[in-house]
C-alpha positions as CSV (number, residue, x, y, z in Angstrom):
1,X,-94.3,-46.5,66.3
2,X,-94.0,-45.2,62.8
3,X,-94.4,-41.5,64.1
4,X,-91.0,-42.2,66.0
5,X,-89.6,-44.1,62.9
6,X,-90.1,-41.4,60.3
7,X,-88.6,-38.9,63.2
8,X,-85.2,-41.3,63.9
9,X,-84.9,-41.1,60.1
10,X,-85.2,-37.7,59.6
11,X,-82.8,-37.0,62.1
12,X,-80.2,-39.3,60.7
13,X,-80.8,-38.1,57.9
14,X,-80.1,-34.3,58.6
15,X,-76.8,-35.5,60.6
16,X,-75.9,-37.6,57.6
17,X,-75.7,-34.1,55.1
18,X,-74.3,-32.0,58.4
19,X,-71.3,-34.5,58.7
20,X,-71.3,-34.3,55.2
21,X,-70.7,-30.6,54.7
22,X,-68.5,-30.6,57.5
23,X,-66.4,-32.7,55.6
24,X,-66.6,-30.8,52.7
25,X,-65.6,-27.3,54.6
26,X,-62.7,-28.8,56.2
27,X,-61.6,-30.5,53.1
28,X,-62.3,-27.3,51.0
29,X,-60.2,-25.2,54.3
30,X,-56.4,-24.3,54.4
31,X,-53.8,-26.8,55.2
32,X,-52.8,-24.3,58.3
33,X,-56.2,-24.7,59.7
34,X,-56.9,-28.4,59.2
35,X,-53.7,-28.7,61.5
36,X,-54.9,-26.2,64.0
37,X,-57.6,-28.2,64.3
38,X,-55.8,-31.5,64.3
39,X,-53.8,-30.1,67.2
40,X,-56.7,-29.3,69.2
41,X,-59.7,-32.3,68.4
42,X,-56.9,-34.9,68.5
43,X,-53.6,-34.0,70.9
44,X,-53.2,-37.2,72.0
45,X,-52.6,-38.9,67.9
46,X,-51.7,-35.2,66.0
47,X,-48.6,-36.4,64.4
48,X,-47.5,-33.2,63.9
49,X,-45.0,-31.5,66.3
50,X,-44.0,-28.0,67.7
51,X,-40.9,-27.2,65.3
52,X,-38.8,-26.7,69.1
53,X,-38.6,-30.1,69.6
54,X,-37.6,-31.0,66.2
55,X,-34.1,-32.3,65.9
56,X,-31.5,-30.3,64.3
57,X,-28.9,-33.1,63.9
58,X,-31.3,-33.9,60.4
59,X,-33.7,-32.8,57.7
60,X,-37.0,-32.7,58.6
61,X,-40.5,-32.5,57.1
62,X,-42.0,-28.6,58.2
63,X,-44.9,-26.6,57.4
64,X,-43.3,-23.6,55.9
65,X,-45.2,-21.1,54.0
66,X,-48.5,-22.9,53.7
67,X,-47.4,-26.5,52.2
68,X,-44.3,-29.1,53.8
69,X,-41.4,-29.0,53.1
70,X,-37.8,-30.7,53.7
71,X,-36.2,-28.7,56.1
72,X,-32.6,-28.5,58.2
73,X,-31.5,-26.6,60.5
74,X,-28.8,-24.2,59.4
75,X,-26.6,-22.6,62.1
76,X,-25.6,-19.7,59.8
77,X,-22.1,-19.9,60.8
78,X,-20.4,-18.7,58.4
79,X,-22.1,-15.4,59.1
80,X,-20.2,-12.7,61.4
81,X,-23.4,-12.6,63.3
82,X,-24.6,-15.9,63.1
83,X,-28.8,-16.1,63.1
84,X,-29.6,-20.3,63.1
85,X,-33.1,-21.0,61.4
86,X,-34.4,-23.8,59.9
87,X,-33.7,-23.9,56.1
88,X,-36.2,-25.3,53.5
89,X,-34.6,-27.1,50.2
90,X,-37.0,-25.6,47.7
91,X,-36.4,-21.6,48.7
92,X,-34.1,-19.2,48.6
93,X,-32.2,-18.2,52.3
94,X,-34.7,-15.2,52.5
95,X,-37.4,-16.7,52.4
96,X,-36.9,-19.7,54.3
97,X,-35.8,-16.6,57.4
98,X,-38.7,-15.2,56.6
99,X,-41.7,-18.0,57.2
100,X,-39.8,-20.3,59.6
101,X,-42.1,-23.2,60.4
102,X,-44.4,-24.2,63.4
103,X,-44.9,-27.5,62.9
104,X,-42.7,-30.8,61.7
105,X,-43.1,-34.8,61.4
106,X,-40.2,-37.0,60.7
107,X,-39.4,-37.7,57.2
108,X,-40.9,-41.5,55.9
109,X,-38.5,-44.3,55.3
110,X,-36.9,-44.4,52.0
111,X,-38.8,-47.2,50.1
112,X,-36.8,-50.4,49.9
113,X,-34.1,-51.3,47.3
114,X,-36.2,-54.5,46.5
115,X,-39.6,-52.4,46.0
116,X,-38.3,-49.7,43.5
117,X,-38.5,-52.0,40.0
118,X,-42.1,-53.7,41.2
């Protein structure tokens, strides 16, 4: 019996600092592959979306260039030619263009008026 103890507690044991690096890897990993992963250990709860079925009637929140964003869709129509993408608040036209997102979650609810002084 104390053979199979000390062998049930080693092997927690190991598992326990496995688990534990793991953690620390995916931690310590890019934002871009936390949600790839997301997407494929959890597809039934991954909050986050394909960027086509985001709605373009409002802003959005959108991975875009390796951190989220607020985003809205820009029909470019003042444009001769007009190229629609989705338009991020913090960059310039070009570069929104240029690193259109993949992935999107709803904005959160503004906090409410009675919560702001507290």
């Amino acid at each position: 019996m104390i053979a199979r103890d000390m062998i049930r507690d080693t092997i927690a044991a190991t598992l326990k600092s496995l688990a534990d690096e793991i953690v620390s890897a995916l931690l310590a990993a890019p934002e871009a592959v936390r949600m790839e992963l997301a997407k494929q250990l959890l597809p039934d709860i991954n909050p986050y979306r394909p960027i086509s079925e985001a709605s373009k009637d409002r802003r959005i929140l959108a991975f875009m260039w390796n951190q989220w964003r607020v985003a809205e869709w820009d029909t470019d129509s003042f444009n001769n030619r007009p190229r629609p993408f989705w338009r991020a608040s913090d960059l310039q036209v070009t570069s929104s263009r240029t690193y259109q997102p993949e992935w999107w979650v709803d904005l959160p609810a503004p906090p409410s008026e009675g919560k702001q002084g507290e």
